[in-house]
C-alpha positions as CSV (number, residue, x, y, z in Angstrom):
1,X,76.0,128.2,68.2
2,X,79.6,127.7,69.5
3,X,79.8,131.3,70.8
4,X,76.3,130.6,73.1
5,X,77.7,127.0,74.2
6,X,80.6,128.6,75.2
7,X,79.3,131.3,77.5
8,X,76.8,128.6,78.7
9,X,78.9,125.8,79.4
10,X,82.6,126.7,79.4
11,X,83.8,123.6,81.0
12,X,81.6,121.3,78.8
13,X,81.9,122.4,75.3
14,X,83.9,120.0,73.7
15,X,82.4,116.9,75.8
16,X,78.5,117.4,74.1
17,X,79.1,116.7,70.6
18,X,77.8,113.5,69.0
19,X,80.1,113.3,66.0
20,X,83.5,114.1,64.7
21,X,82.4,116.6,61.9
22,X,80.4,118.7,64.4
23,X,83.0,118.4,67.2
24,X,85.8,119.8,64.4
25,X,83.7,122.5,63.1
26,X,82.7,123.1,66.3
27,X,86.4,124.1,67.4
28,X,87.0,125.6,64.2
29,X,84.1,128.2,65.6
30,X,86.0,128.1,68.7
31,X,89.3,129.2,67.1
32,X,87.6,131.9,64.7
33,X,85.7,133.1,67.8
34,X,88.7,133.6,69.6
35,X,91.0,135.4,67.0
36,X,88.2,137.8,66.5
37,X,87.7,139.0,70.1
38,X,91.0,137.8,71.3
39,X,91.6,140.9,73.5
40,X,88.5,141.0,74.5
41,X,87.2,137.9,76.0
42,X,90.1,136.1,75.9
43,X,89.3,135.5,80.0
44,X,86.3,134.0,79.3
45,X,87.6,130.7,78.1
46,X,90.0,130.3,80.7
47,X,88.7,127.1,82.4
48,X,88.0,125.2,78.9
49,X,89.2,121.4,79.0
50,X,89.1,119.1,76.3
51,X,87.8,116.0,77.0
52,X,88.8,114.7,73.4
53,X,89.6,110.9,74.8
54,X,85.3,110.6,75.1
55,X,85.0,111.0,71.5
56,X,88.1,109.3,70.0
57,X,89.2,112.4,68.0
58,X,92.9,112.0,65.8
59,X,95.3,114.6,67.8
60,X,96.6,115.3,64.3
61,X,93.6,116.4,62.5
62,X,92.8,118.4,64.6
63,X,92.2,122.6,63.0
64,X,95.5,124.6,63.3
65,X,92.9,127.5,64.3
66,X,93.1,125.8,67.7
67,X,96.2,127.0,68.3
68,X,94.4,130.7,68.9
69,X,93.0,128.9,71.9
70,X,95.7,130.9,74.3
71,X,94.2,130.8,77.2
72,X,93.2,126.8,77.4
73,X,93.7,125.9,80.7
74,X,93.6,121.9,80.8
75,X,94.3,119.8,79.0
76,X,93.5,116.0,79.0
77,X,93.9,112.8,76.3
78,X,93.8,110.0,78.8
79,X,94.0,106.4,77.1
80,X,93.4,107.6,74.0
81,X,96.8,105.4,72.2
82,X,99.3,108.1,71.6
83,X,102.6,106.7,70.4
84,X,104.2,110.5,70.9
85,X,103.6,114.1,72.8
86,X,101.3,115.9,70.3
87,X,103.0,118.8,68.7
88,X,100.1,120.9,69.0
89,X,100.8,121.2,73.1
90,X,103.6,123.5,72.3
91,X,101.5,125.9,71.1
92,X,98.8,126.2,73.5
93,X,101.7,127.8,76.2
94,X,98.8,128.7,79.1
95,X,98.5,125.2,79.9
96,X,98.6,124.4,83.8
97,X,97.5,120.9,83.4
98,X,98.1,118.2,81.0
99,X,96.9,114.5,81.8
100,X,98.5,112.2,78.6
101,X,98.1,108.8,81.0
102,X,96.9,105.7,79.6
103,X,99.1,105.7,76.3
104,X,101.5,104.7,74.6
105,X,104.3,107.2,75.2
106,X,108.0,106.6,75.2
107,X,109.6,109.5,75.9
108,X,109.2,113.5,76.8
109,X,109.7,116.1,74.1
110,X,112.6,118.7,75.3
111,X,110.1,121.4,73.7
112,X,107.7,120.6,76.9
113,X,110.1,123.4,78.6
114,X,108.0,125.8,76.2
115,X,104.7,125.3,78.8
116,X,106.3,128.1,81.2
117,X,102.8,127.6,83.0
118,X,103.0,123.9,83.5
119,X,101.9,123.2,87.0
120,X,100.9,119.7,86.7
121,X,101.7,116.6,84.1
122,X,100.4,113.3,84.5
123,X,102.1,110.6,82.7
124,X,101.1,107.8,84.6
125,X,100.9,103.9,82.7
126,X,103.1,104.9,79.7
127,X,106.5,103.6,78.4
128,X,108.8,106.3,79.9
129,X,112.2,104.7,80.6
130,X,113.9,108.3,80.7
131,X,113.3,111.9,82.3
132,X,115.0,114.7,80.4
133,X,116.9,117.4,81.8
134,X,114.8,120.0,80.1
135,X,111.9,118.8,82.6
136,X,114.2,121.0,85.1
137,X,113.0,124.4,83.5
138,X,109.3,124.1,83.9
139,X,109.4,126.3,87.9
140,X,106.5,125.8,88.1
141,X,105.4,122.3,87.7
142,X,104.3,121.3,91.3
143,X,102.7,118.1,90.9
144,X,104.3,115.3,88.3
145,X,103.1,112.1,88.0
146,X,105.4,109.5,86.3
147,X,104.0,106.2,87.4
148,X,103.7,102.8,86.1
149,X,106.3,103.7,83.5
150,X,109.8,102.2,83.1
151,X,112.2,104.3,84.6
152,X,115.2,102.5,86.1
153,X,116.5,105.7,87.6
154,X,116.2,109.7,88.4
155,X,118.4,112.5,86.9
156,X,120.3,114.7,88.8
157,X,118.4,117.5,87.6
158,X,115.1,116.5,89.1
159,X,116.9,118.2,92.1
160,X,116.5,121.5,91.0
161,X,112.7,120.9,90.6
162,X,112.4,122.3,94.0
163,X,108.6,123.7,93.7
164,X,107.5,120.1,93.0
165,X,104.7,119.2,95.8
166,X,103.5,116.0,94.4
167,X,105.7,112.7,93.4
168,X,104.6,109.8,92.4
169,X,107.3,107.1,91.0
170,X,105.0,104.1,91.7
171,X,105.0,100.9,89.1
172,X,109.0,101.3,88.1
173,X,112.0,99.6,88.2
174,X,113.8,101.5,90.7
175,X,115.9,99.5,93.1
176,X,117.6,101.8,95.0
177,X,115.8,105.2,96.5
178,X,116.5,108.2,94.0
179,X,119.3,110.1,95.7
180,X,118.5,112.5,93.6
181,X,115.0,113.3,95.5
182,X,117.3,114.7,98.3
183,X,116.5,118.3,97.9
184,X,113.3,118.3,97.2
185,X,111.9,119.9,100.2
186,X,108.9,121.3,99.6
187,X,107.0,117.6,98.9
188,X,104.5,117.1,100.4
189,X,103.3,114.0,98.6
190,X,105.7,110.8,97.6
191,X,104.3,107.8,95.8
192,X,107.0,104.6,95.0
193,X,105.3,102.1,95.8
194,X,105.7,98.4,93.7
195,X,109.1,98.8,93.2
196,X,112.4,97.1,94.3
197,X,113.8,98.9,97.3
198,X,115.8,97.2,99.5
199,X,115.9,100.1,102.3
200,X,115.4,103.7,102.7
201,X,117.9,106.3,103.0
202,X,118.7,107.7,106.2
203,X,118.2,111.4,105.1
204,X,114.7,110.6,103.8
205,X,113.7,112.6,107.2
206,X,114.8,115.4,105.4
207,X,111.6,116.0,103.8
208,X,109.8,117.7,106.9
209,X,106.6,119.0,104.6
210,X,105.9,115.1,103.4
211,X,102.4,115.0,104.8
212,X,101.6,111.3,102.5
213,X,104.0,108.6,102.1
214,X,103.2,105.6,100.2
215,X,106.5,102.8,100.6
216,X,103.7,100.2,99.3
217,X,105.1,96.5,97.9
218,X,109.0,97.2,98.1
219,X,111.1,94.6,100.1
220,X,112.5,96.8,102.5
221,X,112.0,94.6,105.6
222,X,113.4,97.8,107.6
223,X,111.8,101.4,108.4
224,X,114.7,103.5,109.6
225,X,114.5,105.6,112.7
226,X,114.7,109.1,110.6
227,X,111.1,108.4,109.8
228,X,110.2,109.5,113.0
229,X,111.4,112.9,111.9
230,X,108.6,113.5,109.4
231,X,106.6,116.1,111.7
232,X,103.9,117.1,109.4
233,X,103.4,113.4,108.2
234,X,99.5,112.3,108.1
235,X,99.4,109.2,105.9
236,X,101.6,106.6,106.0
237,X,101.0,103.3,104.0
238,X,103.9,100.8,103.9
239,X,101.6,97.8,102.9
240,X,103.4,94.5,102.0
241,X,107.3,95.9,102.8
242,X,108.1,92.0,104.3
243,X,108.0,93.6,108.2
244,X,108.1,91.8,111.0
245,X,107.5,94.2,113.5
246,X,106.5,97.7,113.9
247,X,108.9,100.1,115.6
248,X,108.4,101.8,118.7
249,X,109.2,105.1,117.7
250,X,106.1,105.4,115.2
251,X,104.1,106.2,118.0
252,X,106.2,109.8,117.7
253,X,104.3,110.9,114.6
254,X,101.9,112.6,116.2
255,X,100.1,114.3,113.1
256,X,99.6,111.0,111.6
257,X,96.0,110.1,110.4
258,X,96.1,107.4,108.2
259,X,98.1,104.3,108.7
260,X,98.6,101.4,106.6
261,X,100.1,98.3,107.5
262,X,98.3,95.9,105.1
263,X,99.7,92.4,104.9
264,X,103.1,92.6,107.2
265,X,103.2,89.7,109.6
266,X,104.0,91.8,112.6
267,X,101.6,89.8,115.0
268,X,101.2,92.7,117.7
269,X,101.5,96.1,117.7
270,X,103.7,98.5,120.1
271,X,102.3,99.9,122.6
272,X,103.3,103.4,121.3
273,X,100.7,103.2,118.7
274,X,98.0,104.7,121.2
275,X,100.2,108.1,121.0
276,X,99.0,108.4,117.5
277,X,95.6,110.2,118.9
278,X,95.2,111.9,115.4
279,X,94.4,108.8,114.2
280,X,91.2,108.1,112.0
281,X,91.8,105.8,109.5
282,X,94.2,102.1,110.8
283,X,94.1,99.3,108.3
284,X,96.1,96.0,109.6
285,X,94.7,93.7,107.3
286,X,96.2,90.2,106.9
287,X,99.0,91.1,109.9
288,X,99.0,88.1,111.5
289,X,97.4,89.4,114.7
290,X,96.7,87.3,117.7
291,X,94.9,90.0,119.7
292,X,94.0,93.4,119.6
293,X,95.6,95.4,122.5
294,X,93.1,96.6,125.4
295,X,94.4,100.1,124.6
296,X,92.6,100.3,120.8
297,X,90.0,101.9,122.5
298,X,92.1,105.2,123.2
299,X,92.4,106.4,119.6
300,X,89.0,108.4,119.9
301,X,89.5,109.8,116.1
302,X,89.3,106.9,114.8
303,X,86.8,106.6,111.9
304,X,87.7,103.7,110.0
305,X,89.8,100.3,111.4
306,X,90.2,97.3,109.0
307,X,91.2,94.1,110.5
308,X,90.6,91.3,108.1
309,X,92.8,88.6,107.5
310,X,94.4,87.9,110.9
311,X,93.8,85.4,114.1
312,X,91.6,87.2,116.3
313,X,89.6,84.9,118.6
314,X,88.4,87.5,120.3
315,X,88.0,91.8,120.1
316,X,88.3,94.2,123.7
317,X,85.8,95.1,125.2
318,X,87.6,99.0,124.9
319,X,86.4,98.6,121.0
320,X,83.1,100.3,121.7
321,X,85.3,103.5,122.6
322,X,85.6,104.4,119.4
323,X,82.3,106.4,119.3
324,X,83.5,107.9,115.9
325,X,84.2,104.6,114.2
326,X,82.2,104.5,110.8
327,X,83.6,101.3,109.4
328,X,84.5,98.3,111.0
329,X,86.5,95.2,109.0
330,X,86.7,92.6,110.6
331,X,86.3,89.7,108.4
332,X,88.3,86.4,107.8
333,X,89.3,86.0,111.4
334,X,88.4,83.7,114.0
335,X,86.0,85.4,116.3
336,X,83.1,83.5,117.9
337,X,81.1,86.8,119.5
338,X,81.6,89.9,119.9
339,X,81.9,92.2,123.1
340,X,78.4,93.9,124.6
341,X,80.7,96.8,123.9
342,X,80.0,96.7,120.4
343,X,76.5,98.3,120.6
344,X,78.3,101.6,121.8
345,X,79.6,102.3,118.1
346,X,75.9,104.4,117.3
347,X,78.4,106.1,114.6
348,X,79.2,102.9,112.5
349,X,77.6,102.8,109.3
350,X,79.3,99.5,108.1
351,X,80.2,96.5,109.7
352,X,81.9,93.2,108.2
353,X,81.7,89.9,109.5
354,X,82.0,87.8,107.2
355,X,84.3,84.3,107.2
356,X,84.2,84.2,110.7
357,X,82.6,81.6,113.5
358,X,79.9,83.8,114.8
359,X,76.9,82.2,115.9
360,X,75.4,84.3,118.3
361,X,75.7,87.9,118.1
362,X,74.9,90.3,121.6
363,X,71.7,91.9,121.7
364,X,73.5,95.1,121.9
365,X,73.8,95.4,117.7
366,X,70.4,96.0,117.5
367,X,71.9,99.4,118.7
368,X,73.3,99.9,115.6
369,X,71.3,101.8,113.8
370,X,72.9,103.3,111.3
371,X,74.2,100.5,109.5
372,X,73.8,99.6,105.4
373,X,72.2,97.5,104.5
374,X,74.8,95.2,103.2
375,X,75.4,95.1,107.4
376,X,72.2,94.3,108.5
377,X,72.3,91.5,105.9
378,X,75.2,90.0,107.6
379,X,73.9,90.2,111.3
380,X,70.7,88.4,109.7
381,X,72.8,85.7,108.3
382,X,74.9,85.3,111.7
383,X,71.5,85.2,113.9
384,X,69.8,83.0,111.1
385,X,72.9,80.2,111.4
386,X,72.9,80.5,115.2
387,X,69.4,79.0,115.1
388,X,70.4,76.4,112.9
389,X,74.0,75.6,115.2
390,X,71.7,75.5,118.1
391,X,69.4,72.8,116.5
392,X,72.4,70.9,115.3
393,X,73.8,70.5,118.6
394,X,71.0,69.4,120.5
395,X,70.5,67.0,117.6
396,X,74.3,65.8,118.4
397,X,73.9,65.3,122.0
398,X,70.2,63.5,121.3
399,X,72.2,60.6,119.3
400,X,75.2,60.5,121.4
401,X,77.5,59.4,118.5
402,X,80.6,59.5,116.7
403,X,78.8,60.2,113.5
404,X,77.1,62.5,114.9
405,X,79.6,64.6,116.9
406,X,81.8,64.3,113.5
407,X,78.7,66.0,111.3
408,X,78.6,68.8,113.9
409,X,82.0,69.8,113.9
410,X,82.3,69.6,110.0
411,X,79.5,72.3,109.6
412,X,79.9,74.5,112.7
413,X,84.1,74.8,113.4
414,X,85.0,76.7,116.0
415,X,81.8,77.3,116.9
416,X,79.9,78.0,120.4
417,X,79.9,74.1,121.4
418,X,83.3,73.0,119.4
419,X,85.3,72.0,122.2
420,X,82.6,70.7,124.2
421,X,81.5,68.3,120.9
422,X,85.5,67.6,120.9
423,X,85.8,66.4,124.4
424,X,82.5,64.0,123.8
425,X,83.7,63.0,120.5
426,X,87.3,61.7,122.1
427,X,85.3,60.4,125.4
428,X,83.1,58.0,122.8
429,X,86.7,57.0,120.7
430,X,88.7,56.5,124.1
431,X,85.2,54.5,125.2
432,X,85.3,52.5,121.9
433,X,88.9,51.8,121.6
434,X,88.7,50.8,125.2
435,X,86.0,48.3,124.5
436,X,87.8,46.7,122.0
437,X,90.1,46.4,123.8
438,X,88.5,44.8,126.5
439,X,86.4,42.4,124.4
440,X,90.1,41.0,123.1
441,X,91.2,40.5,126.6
442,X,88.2,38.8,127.6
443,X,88.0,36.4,124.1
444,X,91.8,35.5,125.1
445,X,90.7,35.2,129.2
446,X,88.0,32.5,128.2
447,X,90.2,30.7,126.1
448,X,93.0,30.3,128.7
449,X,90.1,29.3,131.2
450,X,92.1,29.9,134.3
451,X,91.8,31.5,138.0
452,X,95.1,33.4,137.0
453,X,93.6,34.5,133.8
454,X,90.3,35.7,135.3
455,X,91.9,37.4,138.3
456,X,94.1,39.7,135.6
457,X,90.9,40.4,133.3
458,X,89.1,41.9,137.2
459,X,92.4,43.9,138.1
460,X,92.5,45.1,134.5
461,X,89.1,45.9,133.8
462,X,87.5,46.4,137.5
463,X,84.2,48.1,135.6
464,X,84.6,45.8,132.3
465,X,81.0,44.5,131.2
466,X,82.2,40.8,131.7
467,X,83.6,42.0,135.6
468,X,80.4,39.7,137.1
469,X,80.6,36.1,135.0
470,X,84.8,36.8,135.1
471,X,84.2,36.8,138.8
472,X,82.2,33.7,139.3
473,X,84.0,32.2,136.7
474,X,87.1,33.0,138.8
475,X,85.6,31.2,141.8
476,X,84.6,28.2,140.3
477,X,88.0,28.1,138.4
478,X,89.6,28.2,141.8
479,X,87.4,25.5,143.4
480,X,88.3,23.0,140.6
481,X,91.5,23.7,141.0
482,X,92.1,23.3,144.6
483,X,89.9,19.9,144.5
484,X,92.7,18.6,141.5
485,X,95.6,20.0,143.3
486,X,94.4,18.0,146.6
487,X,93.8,15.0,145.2
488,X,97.2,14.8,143.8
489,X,98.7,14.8,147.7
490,X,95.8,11.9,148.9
C-alpha cells in the first residue's frame, strides 16, 4: 500500500493518513521500502515532505527505519511545540529545506553543519537569542530565516555566509544595524523590520543585488543618501520609520516597483517620485497628505495605489491616467467627489471609499465595469446617501432654522452644502444675537423716554423693528419738549 501511495502521490504521502498507528507503520513501509531498493529508486522519493505538524506526531517516536529516507528533500514541523532541534535531522543529510517555525526553540545544534545540502532554514517565531558559528559551514544555505526570535546581535561569522540570498532579522532586539551583514553581497532580500535602529549605515549601498528591502517600524527618522546606490532595488517598504519627509534622491531608483511609505507624516511627496516609472505598486497610507501631486498620473505602471488615512479634499484629475491601476484605496480621507477622470480606470477591479464625505459620485463610475462586488456596494451606498443629503437639505432650507441647519450639519459634515448650511446657520445666530440685542436697547430707550434716547436707538438700529414708533415717538418727545423749555423763558 505504501509502495503504490508513493509512486502515486510522492508529495502527499504522509499528509493522508487518519491516525497515528497507520501514519507510523506507514513510514515504517516507507523505510523498509527504501533499504530494499535503495540503489534503485532512491530518485523516486526525492520531492517527499513531511507534513507531520497536520497530524500532531511525537518527533521522538518516530521509526529509526526513517533514517534510510536519504534522499528526503523537505522537511517541515511548523508550530508543532518543540523545545529542541530533533536529533533525527542529522541523519537525513539530503535535506535542502527545513521549516522548524512556530516553536519553542532556544538555540541551534552545532551538528546542523552535518546538512552539507541545507539551502534553506526557517526559524522564524522561536526563542533564538544566539547564532552559532558552526551556521558558517553550511555553503550552501541561501535563504535563512531568523525572525521574531531574540537575537540582540549578529556574529562575525555570518560574514562568511556569502551565498546567503535571503535575510530576514525581523521581530528582534537589534538596535544597532549588524556590521556584520557588510559582506554579504549576494542578498538579494533583507528583512529587519520591528526592531530598534536608530539609523542605517552608510555602506548599506554596498549591497548592489538587494532587490527587497523591508526597514519596517524602526525609529530611524533618517534614510541615508547611499540608498540611492541600490541599482537593482524593486521593493522598498520603510513603513512607520518616524519620517518627516521623503528625500529627493529616491526618485533615482529607477528599478523600483514597490514602495511603501505606510504611516510617515511626510505630508507631500518630492517631485522626483514621478522618475520611478517602474512603479506598480505605491502605498502612502496614513502620511498625512494634503494633496496628491498633478504629476500621479505619470506612473503608467502603476497597478495598485493605497491612500487611506490622510487629508485629501480632493484627487487630480491626472488620476484616471493610470489605465493599469487595479486597486484604488482611498478610504478615511476627506474627499467630497471625485474627478470625471475616474471613469478612465476600465482596469480597476477594486475601489474603496469608505469614511469619506461623498455624496454624489460622477456618472463616469458607471464606466467601471470591472469592479467586485464589495465596490459596487460602496458606490450604491454613496449614491443611496446622496439622495437622502439632498432631501435633508431642502428640508433645512424649508424651515429656515437654527435647529435645523444644526441637524443637517451633524448628519452630513463636510458634505456638498456644508459651508453654505454654515454661512446660513451664523447669518440666523448674528440675526438672533442682534435682535436681542436690539430688543434690550429699545426696553432701556422706552424707559429713559427721551428725544436724545430715541434719536440714538434710530442711528443705532436704522432697520431695527421698532425704527417707525421710535421715530414718532421721537417727534412727539421733541414737541413736548420744546413747549416745556419755552414756557420756562415766558
Amino acid at each position: 500500500m505504501a509502495h503504490a501511495l508513493l509512486h502515486q502521490h510522492p508529495h502527499k504521502v504522509l499528509t493522508q493518513f487518519d491516525s497515528y498507528d497507520t501514519y507510523l507503520r506507514t513510514l515504517y513501509d516507507v523505510s523498509l521500502h527504501l533499504k530494499k531498493e535503495q540503489e534503485a529508486q532512491e530518485q523516486s522519493y526525492k520531492p517527499l515532505i513531511v507534513w507531520a505538524d497536520q497530524h500532531k506526531i511525537d518527533i521522538i517516536q518516530f521509526p529509526r527505519d526513517l533514517s534510510l529516507l536519504r534522499n528526503l528533500d523537505t522537511l517541515s514541523l511548523p508550530y508543532y511545540g518543540l523545545s529542541g532541534f530533533p536529533a533525527l535531522l542529522g541523519t537525513l543529510q539530503n535535506l535542502s529545506k527545513v521549516n522548524l517555525s512556530g516553536n519553542a526553540l532556544i538555540e541551534i545544534p552545532r551538528w546542523i553543519t552535518q546538512l552539507r545540502h541545507l539551502r534553506g532554514l526557517y526559524l522564524y517565531k522561536n526563542q533564538i537569542s544566539e547564532i552559532p558559528d558552526a551556521l558558517a559551514r553550511l555553503e550552501k544555505l541561501t535563504i535563512l530565516d531568523l525572525g521574531k526570535n531574540r537575537l540582540y546581535k549578529i556574529p562575525q561569522s555570518i560574514s562568511g555566509m556569502t551565498q546567503l540570498r535571503e535575510l530576514y532579522l525581523s521581530h528582534n532586539h537589534l538596535i544597532t544595524f549588524p556590521e556584520n551583514l557588510r559582506g554579504l553581497h549576494s542578498l538579494k532580500t533583507l528583512f529587519i523590520t520591528d526592531n530598534h535602529l536608530t539609523r542605517l549605515p552608510d555602506w548599506i549601498g554596498e549591497f548592489t543585488q538587494l532587490e527587497k528591502l523591508n526597514l519596517s517600524n524602526n525609529p530611524l527618522q533618517h534614510l541615508p543618501e547611499e540608498i540611492s546606490e541600490l541599482s537593482a532595488l524593486k521593493e522598498l517598504t520603510i513603513g512607520n520609520i518616524s519620517l518627516t519627509a521623503l528625500p529627493e534622491w529616491i526618485g533615482q531608483l529607477s528599478e523600483l516597483e514597490t514602495l511603501n511609505l505606510s504611516s510617515n507624516a511626510v505630508h507631500t511627496l518630492p517631485e522626483s517620485v514621478r522618475n520611478l516609472k517602474k512603479l506598480k505598486k505605491l502605498t502612502l497610507w496614513g502620511c498625512a497628505l494634503s494633496t496628491l501631486p498633478e504629476w500621479i498620473g505619470e506612473l503608467h505602471e502603476l497597478t495598485e495605489l493605497n491612500i487611506r488615512w490622510n487629508n485629501l479634499t480632493t484627487l487630480p484629475e491626472s488620476i484616471g491616467k493610470l489605465h493599469k491601476l487595479q486597486k484604488l484605496d482611498l478610504g478615511s480621507n476627506r474627499l467630497s467627489t471625485l474627478p470625471e477622470s475616474i471613469g478612465s480606470l476600465t482596469e480597476i477591479q477594486s475601489l474603496s471609499l469608505d469614511k469619506n464625505n461623498i455624496t454624489a459620485l460622477p456618472e463616469t463610475v458607471e464606466q467601471l465595469y470591472r469592479l467586485d462586488e464589495a465596490s459596487r456596494k460602496q458606490i450604491q451606498t454613496v449614491n443611496a446617501l446622496h439622495e437622502v443629503e439632498k432631501a435633508s437639505w431642502e428640508q433645512a432650507k424649508m424651515e429656515n432654522t437654527k435647529s435645523a441647519y444644526e441637524t443637517y450639519l451633524e448628519q452630513f459634515p463636510n458634505h456638498a452644502h456644508y459651508r453654505e448650511a454654515v454661512e446660513r446657520l451664523d447669518e440666523l445666530i448674528r440675526t438672533e444675537r442682534s435682535d436681542t440685542l436690539e430688543e434690550e436697547a429699545w426696553a432701556k430707550t422706552k424707559e429713559e423716554n427721551s428725544a436724545e434716547a430715541y434719536a440714538k436707538y434710530i442711528f443705532y438700529f436704522p432697520k431695527g423693528r421698532h425704527i417707525a414708533e421710535a421715530k414718532i415717538l421721537q417727534a412727539q418727545r421733541e414737541k413736548k419738549e420744546r413747549s416745556i423749555f419755552g414756557k420756562l423763558f415766558l
